[in-house]
C-alpha positions as CSV (number, residue, x, y, z in Angstrom):
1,X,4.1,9.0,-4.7
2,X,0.7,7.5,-4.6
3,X,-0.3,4.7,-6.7
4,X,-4.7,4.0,-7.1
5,X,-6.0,0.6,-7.3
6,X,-5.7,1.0,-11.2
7,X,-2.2,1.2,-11.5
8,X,-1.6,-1.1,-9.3
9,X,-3.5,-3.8,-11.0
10,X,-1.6,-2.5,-14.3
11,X,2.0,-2.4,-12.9
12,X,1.2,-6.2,-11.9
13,X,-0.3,-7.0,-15.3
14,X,2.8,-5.4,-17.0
15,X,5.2,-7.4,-14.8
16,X,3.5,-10.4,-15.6
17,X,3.8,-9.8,-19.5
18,X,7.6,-9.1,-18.6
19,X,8.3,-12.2,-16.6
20,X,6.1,-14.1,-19.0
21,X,8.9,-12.9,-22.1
22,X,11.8,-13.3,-19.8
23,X,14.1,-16.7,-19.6
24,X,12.7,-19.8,-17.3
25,X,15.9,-20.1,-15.4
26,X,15.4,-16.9,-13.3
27,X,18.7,-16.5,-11.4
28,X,21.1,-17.6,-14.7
29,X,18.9,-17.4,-17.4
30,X,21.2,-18.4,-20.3
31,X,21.7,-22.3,-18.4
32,X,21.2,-25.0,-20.7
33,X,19.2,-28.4,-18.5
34,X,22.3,-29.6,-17.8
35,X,24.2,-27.0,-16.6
36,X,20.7,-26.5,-14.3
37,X,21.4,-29.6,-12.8
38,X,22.9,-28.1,-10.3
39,X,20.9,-25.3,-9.4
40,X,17.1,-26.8,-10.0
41,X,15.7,-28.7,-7.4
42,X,17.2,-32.3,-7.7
43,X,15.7,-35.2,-8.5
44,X,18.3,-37.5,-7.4
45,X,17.5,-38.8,-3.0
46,X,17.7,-35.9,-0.6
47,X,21.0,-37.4,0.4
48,X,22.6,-37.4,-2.8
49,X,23.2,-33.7,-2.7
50,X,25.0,-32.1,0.5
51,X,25.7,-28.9,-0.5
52,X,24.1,-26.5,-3.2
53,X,26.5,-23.8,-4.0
54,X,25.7,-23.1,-7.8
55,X,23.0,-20.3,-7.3
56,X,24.6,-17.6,-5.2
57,X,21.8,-18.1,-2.1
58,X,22.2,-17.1,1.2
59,X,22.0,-19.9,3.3
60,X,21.3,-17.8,6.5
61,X,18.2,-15.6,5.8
62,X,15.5,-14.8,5.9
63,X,15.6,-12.9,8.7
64,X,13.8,-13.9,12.3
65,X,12.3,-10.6,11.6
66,X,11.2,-11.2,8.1
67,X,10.2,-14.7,9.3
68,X,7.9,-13.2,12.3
69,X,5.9,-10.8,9.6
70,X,5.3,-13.5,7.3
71,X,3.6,-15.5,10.0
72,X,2.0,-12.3,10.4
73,X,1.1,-11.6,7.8
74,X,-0.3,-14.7,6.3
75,X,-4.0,-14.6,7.9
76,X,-3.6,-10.9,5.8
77,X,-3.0,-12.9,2.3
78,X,-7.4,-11.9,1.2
79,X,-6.4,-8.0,1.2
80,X,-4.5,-6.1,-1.1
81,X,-0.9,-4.9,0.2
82,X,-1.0,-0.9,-1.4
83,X,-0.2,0.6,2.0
84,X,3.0,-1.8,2.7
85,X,4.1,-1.2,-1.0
86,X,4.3,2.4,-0.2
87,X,5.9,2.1,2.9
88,X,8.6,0.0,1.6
89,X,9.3,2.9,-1.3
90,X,9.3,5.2,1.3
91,X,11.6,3.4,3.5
92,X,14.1,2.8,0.8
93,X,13.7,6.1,-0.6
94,X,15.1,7.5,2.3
95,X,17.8,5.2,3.0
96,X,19.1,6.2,-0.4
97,X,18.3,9.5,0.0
98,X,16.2,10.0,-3.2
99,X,12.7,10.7,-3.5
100,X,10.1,7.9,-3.2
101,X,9.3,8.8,-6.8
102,X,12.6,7.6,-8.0
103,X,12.1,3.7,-6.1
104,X,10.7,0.9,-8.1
105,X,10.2,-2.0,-6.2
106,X,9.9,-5.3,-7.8
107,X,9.6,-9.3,-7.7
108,X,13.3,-9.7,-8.1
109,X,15.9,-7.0,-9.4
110,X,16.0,-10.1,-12.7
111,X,12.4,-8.2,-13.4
112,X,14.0,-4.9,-13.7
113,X,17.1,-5.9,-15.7
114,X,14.2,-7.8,-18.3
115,X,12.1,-4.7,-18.2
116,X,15.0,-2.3,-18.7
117,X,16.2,-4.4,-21.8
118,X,12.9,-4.3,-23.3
119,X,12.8,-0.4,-22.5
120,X,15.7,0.0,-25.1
121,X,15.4,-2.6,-27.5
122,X,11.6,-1.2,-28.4
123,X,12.6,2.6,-27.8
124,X,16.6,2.4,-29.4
125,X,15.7,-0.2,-32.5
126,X,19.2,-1.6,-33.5
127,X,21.2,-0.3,-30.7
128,X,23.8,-2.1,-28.8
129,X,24.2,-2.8,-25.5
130,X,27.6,-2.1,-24.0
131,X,28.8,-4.5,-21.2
132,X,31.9,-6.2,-20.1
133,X,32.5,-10.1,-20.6
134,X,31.9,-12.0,-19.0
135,X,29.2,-10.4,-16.5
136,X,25.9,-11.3,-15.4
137,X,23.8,-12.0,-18.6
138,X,20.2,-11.5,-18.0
139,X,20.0,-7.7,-19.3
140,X,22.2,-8.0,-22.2
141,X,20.3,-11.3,-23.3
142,X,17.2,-10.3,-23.2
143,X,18.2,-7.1,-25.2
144,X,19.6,-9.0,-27.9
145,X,16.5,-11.5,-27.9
146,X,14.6,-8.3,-28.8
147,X,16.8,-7.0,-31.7
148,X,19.8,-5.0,-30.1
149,X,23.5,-6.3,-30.6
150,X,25.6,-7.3,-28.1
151,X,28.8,-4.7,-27.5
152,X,31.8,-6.6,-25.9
153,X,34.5,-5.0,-23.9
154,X,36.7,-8.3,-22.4
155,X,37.7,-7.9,-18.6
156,X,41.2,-6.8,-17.9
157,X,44.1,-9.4,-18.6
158,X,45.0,-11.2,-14.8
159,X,42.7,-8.8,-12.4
160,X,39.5,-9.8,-14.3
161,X,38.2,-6.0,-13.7
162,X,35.9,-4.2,-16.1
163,X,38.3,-2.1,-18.6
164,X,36.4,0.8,-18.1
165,X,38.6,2.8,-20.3
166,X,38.3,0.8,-23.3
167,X,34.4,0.3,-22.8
168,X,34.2,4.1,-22.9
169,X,36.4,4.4,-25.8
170,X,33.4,1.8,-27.3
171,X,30.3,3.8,-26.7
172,X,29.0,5.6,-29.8
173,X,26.1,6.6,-31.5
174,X,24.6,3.0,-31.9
175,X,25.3,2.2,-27.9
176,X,21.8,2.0,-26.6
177,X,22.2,1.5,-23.0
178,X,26.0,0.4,-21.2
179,X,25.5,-2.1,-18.5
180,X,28.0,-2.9,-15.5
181,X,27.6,-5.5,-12.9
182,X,29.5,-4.5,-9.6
183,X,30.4,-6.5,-8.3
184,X,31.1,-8.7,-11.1
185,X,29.2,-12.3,-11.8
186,X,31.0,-14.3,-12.5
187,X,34.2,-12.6,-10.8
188,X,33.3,-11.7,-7.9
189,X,35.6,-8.3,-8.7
190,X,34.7,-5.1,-7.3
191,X,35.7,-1.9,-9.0
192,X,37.4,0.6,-8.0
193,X,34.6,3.2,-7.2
194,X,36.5,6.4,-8.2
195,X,36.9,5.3,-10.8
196,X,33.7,3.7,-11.4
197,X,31.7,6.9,-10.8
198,X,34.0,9.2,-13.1
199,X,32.9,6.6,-15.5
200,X,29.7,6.7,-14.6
201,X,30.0,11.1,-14.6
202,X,31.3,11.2,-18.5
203,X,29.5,8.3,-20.1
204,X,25.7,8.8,-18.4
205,X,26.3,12.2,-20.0
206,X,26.1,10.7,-23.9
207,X,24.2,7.2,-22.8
208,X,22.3,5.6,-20.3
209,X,24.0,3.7,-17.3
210,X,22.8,0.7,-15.7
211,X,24.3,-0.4,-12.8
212,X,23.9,-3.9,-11.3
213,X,24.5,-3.8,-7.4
214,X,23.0,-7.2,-6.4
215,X,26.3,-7.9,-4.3
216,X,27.3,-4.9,-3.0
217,X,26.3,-5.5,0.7
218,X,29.4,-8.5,0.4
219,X,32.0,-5.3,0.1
220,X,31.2,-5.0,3.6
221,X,30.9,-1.1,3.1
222,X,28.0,-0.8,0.0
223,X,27.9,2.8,0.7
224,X,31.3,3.4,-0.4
225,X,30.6,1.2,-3.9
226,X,27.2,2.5,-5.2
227,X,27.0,5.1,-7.7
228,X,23.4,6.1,-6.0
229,X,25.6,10.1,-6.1
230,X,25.6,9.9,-9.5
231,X,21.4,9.6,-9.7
232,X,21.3,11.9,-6.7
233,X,23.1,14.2,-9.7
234,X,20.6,13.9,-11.7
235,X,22.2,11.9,-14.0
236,X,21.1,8.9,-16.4
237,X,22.0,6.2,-14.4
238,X,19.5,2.9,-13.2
239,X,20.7,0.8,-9.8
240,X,19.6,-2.2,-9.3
241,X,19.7,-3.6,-5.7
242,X,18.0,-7.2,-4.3
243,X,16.9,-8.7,-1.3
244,X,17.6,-12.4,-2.8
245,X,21.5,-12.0,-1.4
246,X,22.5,-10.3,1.9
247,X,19.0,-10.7,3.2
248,X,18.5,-14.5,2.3
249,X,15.2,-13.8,0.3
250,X,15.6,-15.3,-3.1
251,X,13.0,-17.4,-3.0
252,X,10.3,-14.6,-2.0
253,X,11.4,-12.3,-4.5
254,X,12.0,-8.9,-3.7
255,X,14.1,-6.3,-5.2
256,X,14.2,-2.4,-6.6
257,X,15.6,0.0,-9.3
258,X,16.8,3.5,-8.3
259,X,16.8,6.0,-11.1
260,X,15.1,9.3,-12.5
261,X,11.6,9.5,-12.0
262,X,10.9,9.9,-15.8
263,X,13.1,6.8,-16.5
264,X,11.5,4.4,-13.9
265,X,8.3,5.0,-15.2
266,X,8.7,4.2,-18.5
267,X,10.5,1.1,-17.2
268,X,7.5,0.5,-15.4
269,X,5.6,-0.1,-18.8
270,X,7.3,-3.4,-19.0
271,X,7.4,-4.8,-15.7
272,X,8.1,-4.2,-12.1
273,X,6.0,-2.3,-9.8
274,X,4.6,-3.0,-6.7
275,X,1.7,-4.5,-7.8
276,X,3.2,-7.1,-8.4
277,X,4.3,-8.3,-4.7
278,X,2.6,-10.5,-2.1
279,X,1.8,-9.5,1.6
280,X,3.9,-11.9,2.9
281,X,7.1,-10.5,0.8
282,X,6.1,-6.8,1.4
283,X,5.6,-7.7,5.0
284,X,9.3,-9.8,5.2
285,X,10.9,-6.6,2.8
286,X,9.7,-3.9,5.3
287,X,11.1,-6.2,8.6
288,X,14.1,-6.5,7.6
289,X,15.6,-4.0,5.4
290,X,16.9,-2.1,8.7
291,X,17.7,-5.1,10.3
292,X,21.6,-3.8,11.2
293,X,22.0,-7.0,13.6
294,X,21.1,-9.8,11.2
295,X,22.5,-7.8,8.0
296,X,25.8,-7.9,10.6
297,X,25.5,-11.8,11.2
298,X,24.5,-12.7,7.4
299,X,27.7,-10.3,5.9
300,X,29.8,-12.1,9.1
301,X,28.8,-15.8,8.5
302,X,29.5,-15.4,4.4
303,X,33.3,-13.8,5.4
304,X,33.7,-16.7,7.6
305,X,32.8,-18.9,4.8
306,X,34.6,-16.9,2.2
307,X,38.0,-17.3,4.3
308,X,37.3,-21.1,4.4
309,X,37.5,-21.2,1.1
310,X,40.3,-18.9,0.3
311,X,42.6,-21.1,2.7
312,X,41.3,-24.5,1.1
313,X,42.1,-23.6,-2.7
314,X,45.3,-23.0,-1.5
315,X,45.9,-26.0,0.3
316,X,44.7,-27.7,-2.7
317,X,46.7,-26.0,-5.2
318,X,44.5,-23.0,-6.7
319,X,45.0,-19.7,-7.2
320,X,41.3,-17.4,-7.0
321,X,40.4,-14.2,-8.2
322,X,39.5,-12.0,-4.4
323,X,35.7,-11.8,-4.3
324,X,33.3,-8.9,-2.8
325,X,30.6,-11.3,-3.6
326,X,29.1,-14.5,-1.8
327,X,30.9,-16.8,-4.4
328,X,34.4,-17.3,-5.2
329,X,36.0,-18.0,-9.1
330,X,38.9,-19.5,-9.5
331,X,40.4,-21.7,-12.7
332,X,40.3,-25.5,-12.9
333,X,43.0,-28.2,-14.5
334,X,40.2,-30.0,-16.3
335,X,37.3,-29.5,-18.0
336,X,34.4,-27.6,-16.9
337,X,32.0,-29.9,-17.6
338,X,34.2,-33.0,-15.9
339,X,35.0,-30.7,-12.6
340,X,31.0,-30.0,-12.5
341,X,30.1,-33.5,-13.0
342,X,32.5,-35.0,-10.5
343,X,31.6,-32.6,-7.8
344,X,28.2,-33.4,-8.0
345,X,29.3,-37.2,-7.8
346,X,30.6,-36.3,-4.4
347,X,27.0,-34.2,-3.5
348,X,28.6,-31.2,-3.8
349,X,27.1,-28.4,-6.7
350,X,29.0,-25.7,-8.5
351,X,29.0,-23.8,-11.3
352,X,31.5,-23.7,-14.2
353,X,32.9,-21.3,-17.1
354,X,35.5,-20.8,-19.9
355,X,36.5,-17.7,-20.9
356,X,40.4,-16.6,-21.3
357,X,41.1,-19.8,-22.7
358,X,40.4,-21.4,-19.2
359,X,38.0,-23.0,-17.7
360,X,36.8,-22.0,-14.0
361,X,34.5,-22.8,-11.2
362,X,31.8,-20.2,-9.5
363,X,31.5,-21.6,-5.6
364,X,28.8,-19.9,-3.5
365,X,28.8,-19.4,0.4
366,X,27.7,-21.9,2.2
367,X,27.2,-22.8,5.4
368,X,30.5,-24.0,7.3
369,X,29.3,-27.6,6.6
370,X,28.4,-27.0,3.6
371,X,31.9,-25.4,2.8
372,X,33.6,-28.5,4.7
373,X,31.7,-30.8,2.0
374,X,33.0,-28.7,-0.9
375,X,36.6,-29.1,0.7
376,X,36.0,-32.8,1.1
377,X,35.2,-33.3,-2.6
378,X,37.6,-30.9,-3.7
379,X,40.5,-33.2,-2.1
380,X,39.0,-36.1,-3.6
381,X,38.7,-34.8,-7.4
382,X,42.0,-32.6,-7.5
């Protein structure tokens, strides 16, 4: 698909207006300041904080690779970076196996999500969106903050897995759009994908499916956990997918949608596009998205990480729900708000909920020290 100079500048503009709309607190936008404590830079001494495990980042990335075209690309930062846009839709295209036509990239998947809520809410006035809870909250919140209602289906009583059965039992004429994050956040569950896609097959028939993949490389097999089939189908279904996780690029922003040609470009109209993206990112995006050996050593390090932790909640006493993600949930035996504040006492952040009348910590992957910090505070707050 080719894109002039035109629709470039206007994809960007539209992004802008989208990001401009959508919450300040990109990666959880529904954090008060306090809870952002955590997760903003701090302004406490360097030393006061050893280990920042409340955002989900990958400690490991970028890439050499993506570092390399940065560099390389940084002397390149006066021209416009069309042709690289292009390749990178075409690069992606293929890997999926779709057409280029059904790629579009973005700053950040959390553009996508915001532009798809705004899609429906202005197109479906007084729908609902369908999702489980609790899941990742940027779509569904920026739908209701533009005048759809929020459709609840709680997660399944002791596995914490979607109840896909009762949220299609739930979809009706006022469902506007049914989102699923899979893997979960804050769960870190993966579904079962048989049964995710027949889902997918009898629901994207009466209603649009959005699918939120931004984890899916921590399965260790994201081929087998995508519903990409179902769009290759041609059915109504939107995938969202990331660089900020498995390739360690949160801070440059770059992610995508995969979808129907028709349906990305009316998403378009609200934001996203690759107008939108700097050289340097483009340049990073199209280094290392076939990078086998450091996607290897990033999915490697967070298992080795991931099994730390596993083995330390036990020793200490904690059960935790089995993650396909780069964090781990698992409930606490005190207040959220106490467990958070004493872990940062010790330099270590984390996230908390409360939902099943319990309240639980979200712990990202580290690096080993890191992780050895967390288990050293964790001993000393248990």
């Amino acid at each position: 698909m080719s894109l002039n100079r035109r629709e470039w500048l206007r994809s960007g503009l539209l992004a802008g207006v989208g990001l401009a709309a959508a919450p300040a607190a990109y990666c959880e936008p529904w954090l008060d300041k306090a809870e952002l404590a955590g997760v903003q830079p701090s302004t406490a001494p360097k030393a006061a904080l050893k280990a920042r495990l409340s955002a989900n980042e990958n400690p490991h990335g970028p890439s050499p690779k993506a570092i390399k075209a940065i560099n390389e690309a940084a002397s390149e930062g006066f021209l416009y970076p069309f042709q690289y846009g292009m390749q990178l839709q075409k690069m992606i295209a293929e890997e999926e196996g779709v057409a280029p036509e059904q790629i579009l990239l973005s700053a950040g998947s959390g553009a996508l999500l915001h532009a798809t809520a705004l899609q429906y809410a202005y197109t479906n006035p007084g729908s609902s969106v369908l999702s489980a809870d609790p899941t990742y909250e940027q779509l569904v919140r920026a739908a209701v903050m533009h005048g759809m209602t929020w459709d609840k289906v709680p997660l399944t009583t002791g596995s914490y897995d979607h109840n896909l059965e009762e949220m299609e039992k739930k979809v009706n004429d006022k469902t506007g759009l049914v989102y699923i994050c899979n893997p979960n956040n804050p769960t870190g569950v993966t579904i079962n994908p048989e049964s995710l896609r027949a889902f997918v097959d009898r629901v994207s028939a009466k209603k649009p499916v959005f699918v939120d993949e931004a984890y899916i490389h921590y399965t260790g097999d994201p081929k087998k956990y995508t519903v990409i089939e179902n769009i290759k189908k041609g059915q109504n279904v939107m995938v969202a997918k990331t660089f900020s996780k498995i390739y360690g690029m949160a801070g440059l922003r770059m992610g995508y949608m995969v979808g129907q040609p028709d349906t990305l470009k009316a998403i378009s109209k609200w934001g996203g596009g690759a107008g939108n993206l700097t050289m340097t990112t483009l340049r990073a995006a199209l280094a290392c998205y076939k990078d086998e050996e450091f996607i290897k050593y990033s999915l490697g390090k967070g298992l080795e990480a991931r099994e730390f932790l596993y083995a330390t909640l036990k020793q200490n006493g904690y059960t935790y729900l089995p993650s396909g993600t780069n964090f781990v949930l698992f409930p606490i035996r005190m207040k959220g708000d106490d467990f958070t504040k004493k872990m940062m006492e010790n330099g270590v952040s984390v996230r908390q909920w409360k939902f099943d009348g319990q309240f639980w910590c979200r712990v990202s992957l580290g690096t080993m020290e890191q992780m050895k910090y967390f288990a050293d505070a964790l001993k000393v707050i248990s």
